[in-house]
VEXPADO-238401 format. One record per residue (C-alpha): residue number from 1; residue in three letters; x, y, z negated. Coordinates in nm, 3 decimals. Last residue first. Example, Ala and Ser with C-alpha at 12.3 -4.5 7.8 and 13.67 -1.06 7.14 Angstrom:
BEGIN
n,res,px,py,pz
2,Ser,1.367,-0.106,-0.714 $
1,Ala,1.230,-0.450,-0.780 $
This chain:
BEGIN
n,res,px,py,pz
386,Unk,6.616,3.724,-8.521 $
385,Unk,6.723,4.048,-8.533 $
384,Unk,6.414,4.278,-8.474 $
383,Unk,6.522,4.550,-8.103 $
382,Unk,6.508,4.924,-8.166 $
381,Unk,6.888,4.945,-8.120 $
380,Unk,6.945,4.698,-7.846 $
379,Unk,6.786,4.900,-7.570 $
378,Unk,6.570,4.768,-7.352 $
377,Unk,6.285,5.021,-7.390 $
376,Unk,6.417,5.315,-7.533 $
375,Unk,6.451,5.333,-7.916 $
374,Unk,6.249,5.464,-8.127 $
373,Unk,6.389,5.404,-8.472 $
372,Unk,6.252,5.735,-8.626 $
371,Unk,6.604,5.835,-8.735 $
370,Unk,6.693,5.770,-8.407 $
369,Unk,6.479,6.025,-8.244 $
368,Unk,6.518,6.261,-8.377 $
367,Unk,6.882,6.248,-8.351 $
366,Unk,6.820,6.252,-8.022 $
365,Unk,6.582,6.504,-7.962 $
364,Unk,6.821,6.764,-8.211 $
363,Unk,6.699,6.944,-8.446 $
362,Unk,6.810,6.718,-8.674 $
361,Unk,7.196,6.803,-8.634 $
360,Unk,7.134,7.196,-8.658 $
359,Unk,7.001,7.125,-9.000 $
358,Unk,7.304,6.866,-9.107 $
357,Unk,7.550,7.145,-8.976 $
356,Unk,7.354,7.436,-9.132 $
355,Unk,7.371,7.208,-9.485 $
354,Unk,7.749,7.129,-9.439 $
353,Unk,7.845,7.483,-9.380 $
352,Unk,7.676,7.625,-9.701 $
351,Unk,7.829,7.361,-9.920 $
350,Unk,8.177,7.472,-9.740 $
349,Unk,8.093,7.807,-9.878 $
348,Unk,7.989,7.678,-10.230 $
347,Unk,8.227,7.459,-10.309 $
346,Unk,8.503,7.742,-10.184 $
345,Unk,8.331,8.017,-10.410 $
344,Unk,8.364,7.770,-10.733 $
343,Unk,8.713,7.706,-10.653 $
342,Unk,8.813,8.070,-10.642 $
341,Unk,8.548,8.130,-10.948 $
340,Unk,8.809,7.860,-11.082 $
339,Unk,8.762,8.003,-11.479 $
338,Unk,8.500,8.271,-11.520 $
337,Unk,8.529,8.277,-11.866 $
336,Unk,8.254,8.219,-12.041 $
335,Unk,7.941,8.434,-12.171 $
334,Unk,7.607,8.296,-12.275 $
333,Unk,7.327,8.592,-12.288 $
332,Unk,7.146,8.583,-12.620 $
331,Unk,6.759,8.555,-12.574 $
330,Unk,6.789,8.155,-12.677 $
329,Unk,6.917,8.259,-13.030 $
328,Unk,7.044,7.917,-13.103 $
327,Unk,6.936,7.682,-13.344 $
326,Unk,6.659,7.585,-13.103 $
325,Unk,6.313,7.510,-13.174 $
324,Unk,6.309,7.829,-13.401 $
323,Unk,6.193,7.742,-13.728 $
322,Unk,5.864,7.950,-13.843 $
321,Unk,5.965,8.276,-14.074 $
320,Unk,5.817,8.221,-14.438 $
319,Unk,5.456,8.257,-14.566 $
318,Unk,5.496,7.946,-14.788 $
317,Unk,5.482,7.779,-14.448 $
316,Unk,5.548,7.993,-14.127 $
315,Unk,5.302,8.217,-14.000 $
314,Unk,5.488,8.501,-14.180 $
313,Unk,5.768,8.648,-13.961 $
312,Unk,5.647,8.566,-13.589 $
311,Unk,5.842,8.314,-13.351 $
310,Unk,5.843,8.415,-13.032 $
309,Unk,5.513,8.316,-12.803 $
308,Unk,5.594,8.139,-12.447 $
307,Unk,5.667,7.850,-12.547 $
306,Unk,5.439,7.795,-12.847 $
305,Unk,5.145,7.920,-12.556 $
304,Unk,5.310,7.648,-12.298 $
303,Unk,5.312,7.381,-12.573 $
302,Unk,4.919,7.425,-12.681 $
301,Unk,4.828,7.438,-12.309 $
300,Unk,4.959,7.083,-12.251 $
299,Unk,4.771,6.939,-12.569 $
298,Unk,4.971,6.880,-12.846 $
297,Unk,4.912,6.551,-13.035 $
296,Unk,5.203,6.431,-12.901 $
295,Unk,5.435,6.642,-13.023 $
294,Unk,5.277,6.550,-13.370 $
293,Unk,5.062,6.733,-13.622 $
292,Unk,5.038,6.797,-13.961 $
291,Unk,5.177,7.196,-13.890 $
290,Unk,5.443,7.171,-14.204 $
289,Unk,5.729,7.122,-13.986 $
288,Unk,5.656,7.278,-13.625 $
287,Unk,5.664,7.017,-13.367 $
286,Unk,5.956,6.966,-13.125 $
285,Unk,5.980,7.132,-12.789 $
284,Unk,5.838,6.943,-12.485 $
283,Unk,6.114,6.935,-12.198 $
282,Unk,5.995,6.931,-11.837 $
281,Unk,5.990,7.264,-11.824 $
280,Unk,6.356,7.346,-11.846 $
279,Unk,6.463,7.687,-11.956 $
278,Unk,6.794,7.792,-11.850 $
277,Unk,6.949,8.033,-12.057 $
276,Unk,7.164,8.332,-11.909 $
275,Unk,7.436,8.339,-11.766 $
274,Unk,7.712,8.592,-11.798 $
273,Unk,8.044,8.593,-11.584 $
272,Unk,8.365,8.737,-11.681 $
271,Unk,8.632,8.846,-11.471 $
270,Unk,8.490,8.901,-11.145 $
269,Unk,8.565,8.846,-10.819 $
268,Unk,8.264,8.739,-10.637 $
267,Unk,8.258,8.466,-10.343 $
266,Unk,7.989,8.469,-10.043 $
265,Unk,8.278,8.460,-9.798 $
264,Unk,8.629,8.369,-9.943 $
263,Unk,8.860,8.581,-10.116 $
262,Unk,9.207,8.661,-10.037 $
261,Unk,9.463,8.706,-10.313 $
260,Unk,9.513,9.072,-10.332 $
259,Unk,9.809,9.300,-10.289 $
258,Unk,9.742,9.658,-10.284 $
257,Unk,9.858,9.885,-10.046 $
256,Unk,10.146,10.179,-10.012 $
255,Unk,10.276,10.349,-9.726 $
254,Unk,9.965,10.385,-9.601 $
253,Unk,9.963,10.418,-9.175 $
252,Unk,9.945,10.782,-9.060 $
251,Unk,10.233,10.753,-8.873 $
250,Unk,10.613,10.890,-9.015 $
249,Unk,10.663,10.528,-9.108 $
248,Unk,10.607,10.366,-8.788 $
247,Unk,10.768,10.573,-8.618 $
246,Unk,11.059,10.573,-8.868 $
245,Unk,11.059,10.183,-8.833 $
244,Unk,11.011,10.161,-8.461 $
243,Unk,11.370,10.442,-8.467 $
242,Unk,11.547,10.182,-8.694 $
241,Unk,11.495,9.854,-8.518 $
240,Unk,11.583,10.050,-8.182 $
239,Unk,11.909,10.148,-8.349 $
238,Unk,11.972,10.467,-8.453 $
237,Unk,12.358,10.595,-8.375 $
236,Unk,12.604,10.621,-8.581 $
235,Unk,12.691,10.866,-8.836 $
234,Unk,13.001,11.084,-8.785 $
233,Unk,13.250,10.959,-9.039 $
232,Unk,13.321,11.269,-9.304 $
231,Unk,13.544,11.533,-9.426 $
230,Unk,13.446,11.695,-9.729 $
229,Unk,13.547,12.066,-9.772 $
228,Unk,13.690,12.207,-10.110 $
227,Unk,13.761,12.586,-10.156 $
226,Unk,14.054,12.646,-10.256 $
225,Unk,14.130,12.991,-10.130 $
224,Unk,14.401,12.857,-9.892 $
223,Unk,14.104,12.559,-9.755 $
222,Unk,14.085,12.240,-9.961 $
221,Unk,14.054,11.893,-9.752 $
220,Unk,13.848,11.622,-9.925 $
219,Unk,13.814,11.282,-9.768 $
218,Unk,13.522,11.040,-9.698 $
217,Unk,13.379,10.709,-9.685 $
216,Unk,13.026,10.630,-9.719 $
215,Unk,12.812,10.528,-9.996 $
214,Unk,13.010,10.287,-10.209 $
213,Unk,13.311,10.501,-10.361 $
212,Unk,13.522,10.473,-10.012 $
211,Unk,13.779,10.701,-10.031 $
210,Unk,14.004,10.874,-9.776 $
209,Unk,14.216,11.048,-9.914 $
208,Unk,14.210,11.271,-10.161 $
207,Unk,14.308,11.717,-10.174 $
206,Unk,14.434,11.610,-9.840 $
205,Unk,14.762,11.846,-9.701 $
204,Unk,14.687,12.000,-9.338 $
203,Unk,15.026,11.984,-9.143 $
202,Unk,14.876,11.964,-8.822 $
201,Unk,14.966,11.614,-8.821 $
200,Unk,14.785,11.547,-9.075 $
199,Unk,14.477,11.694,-8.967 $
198,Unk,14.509,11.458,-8.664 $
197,Unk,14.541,11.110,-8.853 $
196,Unk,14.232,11.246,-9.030 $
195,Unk,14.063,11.274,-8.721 $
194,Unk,14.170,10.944,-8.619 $
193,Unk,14.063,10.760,-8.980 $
192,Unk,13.726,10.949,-8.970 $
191,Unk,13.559,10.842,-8.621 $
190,Unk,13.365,11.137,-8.476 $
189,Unk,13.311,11.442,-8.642 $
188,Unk,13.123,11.542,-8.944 $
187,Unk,13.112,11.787,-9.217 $
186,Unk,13.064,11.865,-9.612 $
185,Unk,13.063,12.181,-9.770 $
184,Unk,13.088,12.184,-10.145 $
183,Unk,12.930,12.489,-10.366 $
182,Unk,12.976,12.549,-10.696 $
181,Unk,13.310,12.371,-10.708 $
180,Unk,13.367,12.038,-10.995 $
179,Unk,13.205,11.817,-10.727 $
178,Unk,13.491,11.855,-10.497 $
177,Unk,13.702,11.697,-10.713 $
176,Unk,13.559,11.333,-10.654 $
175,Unk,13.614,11.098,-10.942 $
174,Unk,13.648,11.331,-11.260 $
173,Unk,13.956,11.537,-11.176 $
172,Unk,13.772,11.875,-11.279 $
171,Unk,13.482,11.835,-11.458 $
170,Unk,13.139,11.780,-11.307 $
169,Unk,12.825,11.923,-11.224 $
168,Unk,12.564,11.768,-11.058 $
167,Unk,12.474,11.734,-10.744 $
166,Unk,12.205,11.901,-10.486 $
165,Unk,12.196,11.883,-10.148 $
164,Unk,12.082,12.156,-9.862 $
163,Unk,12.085,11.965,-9.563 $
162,Unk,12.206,12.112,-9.242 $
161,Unk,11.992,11.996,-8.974 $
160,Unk,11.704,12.186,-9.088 $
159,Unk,11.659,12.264,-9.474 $
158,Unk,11.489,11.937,-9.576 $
157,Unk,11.619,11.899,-9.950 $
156,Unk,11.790,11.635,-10.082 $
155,Unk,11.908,11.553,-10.431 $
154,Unk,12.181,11.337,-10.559 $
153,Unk,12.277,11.170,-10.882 $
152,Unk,11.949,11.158,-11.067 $
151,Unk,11.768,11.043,-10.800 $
150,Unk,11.549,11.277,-10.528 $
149,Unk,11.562,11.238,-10.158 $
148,Unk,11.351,11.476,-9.908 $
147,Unk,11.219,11.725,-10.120 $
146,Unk,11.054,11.979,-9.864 $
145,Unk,11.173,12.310,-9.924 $
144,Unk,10.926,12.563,-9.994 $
143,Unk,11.097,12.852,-10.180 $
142,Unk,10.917,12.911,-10.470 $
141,Unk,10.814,12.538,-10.564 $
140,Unk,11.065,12.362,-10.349 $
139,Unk,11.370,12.572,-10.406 $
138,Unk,11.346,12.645,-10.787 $
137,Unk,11.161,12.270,-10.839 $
136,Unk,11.515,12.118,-10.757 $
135,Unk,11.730,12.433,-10.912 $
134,Unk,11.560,12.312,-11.239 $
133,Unk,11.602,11.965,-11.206 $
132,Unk,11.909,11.973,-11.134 $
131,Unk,12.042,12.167,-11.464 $
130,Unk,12.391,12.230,-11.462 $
129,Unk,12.431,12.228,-11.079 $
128,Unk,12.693,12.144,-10.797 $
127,Unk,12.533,12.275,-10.446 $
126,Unk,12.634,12.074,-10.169 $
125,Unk,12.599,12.221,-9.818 $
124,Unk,12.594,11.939,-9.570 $
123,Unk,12.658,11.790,-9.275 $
122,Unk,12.819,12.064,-9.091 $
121,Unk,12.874,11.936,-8.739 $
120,Unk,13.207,11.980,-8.569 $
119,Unk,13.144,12.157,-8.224 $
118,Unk,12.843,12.210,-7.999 $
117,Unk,12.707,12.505,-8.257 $
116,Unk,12.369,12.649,-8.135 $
115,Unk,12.301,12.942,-8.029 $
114,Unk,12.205,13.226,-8.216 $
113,Unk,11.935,13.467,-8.100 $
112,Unk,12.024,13.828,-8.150 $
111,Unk,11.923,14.057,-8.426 $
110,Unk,11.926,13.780,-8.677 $
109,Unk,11.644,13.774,-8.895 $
108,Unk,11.794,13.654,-9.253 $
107,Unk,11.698,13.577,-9.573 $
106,Unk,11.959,13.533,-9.844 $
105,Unk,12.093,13.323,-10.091 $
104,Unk,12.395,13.381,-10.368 $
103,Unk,12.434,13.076,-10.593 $
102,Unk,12.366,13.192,-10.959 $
101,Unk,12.311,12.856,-11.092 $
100,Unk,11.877,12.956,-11.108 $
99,Unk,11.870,13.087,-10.750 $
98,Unk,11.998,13.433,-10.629 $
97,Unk,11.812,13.635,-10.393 $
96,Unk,11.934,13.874,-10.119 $
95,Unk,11.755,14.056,-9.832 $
94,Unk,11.837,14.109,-9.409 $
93,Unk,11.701,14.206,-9.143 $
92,Unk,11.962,14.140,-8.852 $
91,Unk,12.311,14.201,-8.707 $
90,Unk,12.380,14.552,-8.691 $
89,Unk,12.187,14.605,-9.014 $
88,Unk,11.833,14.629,-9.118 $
87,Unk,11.758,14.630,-9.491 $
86,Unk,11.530,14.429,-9.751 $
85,Unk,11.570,14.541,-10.054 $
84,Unk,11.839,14.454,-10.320 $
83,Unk,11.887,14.172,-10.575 $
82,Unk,11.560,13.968,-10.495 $
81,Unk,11.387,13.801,-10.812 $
80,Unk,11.188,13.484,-10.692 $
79,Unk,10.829,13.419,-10.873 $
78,Unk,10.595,13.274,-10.696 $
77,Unk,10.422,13.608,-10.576 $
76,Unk,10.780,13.762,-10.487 $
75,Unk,10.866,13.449,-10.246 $
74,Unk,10.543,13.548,-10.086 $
73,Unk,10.658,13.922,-10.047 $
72,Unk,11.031,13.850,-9.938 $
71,Unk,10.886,13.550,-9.639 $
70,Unk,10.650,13.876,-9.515 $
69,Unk,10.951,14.129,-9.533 $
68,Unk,11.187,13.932,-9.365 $
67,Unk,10.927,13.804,-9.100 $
66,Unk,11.075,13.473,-8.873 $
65,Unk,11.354,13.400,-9.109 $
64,Unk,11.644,13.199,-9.124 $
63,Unk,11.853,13.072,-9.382 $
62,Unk,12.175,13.249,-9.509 $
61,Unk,12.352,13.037,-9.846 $
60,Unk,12.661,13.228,-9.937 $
59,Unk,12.943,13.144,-10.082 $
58,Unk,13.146,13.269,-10.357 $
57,Unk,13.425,13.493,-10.391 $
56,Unk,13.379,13.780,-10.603 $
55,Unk,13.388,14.153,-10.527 $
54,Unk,13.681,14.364,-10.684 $
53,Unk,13.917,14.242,-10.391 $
52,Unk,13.694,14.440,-10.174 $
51,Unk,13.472,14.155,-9.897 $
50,Unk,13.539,14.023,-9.560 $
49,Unk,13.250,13.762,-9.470 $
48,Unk,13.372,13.453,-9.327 $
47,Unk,13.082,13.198,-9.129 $
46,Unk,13.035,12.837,-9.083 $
45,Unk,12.692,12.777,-8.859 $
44,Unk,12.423,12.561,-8.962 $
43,Unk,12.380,12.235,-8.760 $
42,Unk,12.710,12.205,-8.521 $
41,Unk,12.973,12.408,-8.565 $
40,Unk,13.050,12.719,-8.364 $
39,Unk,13.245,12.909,-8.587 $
38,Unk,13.140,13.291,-8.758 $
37,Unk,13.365,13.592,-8.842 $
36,Unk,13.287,13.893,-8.983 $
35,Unk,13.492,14.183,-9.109 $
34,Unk,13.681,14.307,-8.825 $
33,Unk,13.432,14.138,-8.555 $
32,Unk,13.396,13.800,-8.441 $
31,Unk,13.143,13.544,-8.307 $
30,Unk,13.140,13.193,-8.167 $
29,Unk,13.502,13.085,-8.278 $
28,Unk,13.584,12.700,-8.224 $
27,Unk,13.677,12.492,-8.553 $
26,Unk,13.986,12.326,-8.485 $
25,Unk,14.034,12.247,-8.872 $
24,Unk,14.393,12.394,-8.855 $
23,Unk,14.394,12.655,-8.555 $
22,Unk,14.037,12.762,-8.599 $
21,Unk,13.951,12.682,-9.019 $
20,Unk,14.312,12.794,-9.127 $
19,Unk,14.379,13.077,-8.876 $
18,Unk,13.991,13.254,-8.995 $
17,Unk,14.097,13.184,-9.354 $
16,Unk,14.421,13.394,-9.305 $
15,Unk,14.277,13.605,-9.132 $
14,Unk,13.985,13.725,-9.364 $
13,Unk,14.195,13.705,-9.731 $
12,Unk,13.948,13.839,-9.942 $
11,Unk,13.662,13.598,-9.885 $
10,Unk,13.297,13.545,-9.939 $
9,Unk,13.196,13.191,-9.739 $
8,Unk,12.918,13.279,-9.567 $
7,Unk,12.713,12.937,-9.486 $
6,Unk,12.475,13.041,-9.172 $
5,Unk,12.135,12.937,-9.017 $
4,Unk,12.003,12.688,-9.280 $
3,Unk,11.606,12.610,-9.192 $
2,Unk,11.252,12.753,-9.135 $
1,Unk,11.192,13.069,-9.348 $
């Protein structure tokens, strides 16, 4: 299953409906029989089914399929409860589903290709639900439908050139009316104002006029069963802006990366830097009280073994622990923040660049020479002031 092929809109009244959408709408008749009736519009084709007055009206959502039976038996596995078998007719393999509102859907393998509509383009087919969500994950997670826009007002699903949208459900009169119907179809064709202009001339009477509510303009036309269509402006064309931005973004480039300050050579981010004591040779440590003898009494190996040995429970006097030469445990690690790391890293680079410069610098013959103060023979800077 690959995309919307037809929108069957269930009627009792077959003539009547085909005069309104051909001689009103000006939709141009591809196909016709006594009970069938489809229009050549552009995207997925607009179709009337004759059904008994018994049967109700409702439309139908036909997408194409490749394999009938195949497409039936995966849908099966995930879950999706078919209302009759799969069955060959005069025009196709066909089998019937209905989603989680109840809309009617089937699967379809015409038995001749269909061309494609050159006339009015169906935009949309606009489901109105009680329970988005559910219908959402319904036709992406057992049907397959790629989720193309999803907010809590409108979802989009990638069903070919005729989207399948989803809306929710509201009461009659509230804003738009055509969101109070099951199912809303919506189309496009050329500028809005003149083709409205035209329906009224025809006599066609607008459920609202045009309206702008912030994302588009459009109007609402009802058909004699009352069933609402929403007329829309044809969308321009991309610009070249906008077709290098959907290359760009259809690429395998991220979509999302992270945003870091730069860091310079030899530098380390990190948050918190431990350092650990620095022990300084040069420094005697202070006698031991109780010992009788001085600092300077000590010989040098004396301070290097009471350096190097810890402090041992009982050698002190009265048998007590000897006093650390430092209050502080010197085999705790220090910790600080590390505070201008940035700055820290910059020192240190252009540190790094000063000391190869001054290397490079006396390698040179020259500067060698200069700093020796041989100078060549009648030169003025080896000569003594006088």
């Amino acid at each position: 299953m690959d995309r919307l092929q037809y929108v069957i809109a269930l009627t009792h009244e077959l003539e009547k409906m085909k005069q309104f959408y051909r001689d009103v709408m000006g939709f141009a008749v591809s196909a016709e029989t006594p009970y069938f009736v489809s229009f050549a519009t552009g995207g997925a084709s607009l179709a009337l089914l004759a059904i008994q007055p018994a049967q109700k009206r409702e439309f139908e959502l036909c997408f194409h399929s490749q394999d009938v039976d195949a497409d039936a038996a995966r849908f099966r596995l995930r879950g999706v409860q078919f209302v009759d078998e799969a069955r060959t007719l005069d025009f196709g393999r066909v089998i019937h589903a209905r989603d989680p509102e109840g809309n009617l859907i089937s699967l379809l393998k015409p038995a001749a290709p269909v061309p494609p509509g050159r006339g009015i383009t169906m935009t949309a087919a606009v489901l109105n639900c009680r329970d988005m969500a559910a219908v959402r994950d319904w036709y992406r997670d057992r049907l397959g439908f790629h989720v193309l826009f999803d907010s809590p007002w409108w979802i989009e699903l990638d069903s070919g050139e005729t989207r399948v949208a989803l809306h929710p459900l509201v009461d009659q009169g509230v804003l738009e009316s055509h969101h109070a119907a099951p199912v809303t179809l919506g189309f496009a064709s050329g500028d809005l104002d003149e083709w409205v202009e035209e329906l009224h001339l025809r006599g066609v009477e607008f459920a609202n006029e045009i309206t702008d509510r912030g994302y588009g303009r459009f109007a609402e036309v009802e058909d004699p069963e009352g069933n609402t269509l929403v007329l829309r402006d044809s969308p321009a064309p991309p610009s070249l802006e906008e077709k290098l931005a959907e290359e760009y973004e259809t690429g395998d480039e991220p979509r999302h990366v992270a945003i870091r300050k730069a860091v310079n050579k030899n530098s380390k981010a990190v948050s918190r830097l431990a350092v650990r004591p620095e022990y300084h040779a040069g420094k005697r440590p202070a006698a031991a009280p109780g010992n009788g003898r001085d600092a300077e009494d000590e010989t040098p190996a004396e301070s290097a073994r009471a350096r190097a040995l810890p402090s041992v429970r009982g050698e002190g006097p009265d048998h007590t622990r000897k006093k650390p030469v430092k209050g502080g445990d010197p085999e705790r690690a220090r910790t600080k923040p590390a505070v201008g790391h940035q700055q820290q890293a910059t020192a240190r680079a252009l540190g790094v660049q000063r000391r190869q410069v001054a290397s490079v610098s006396r390698t040179r013959p020259v500067k060698r020479a200069a700093s020796r103060g041989d100078a060549k023979p009648g030169g003025t800077r080896g000569a003594k002031k006088r």
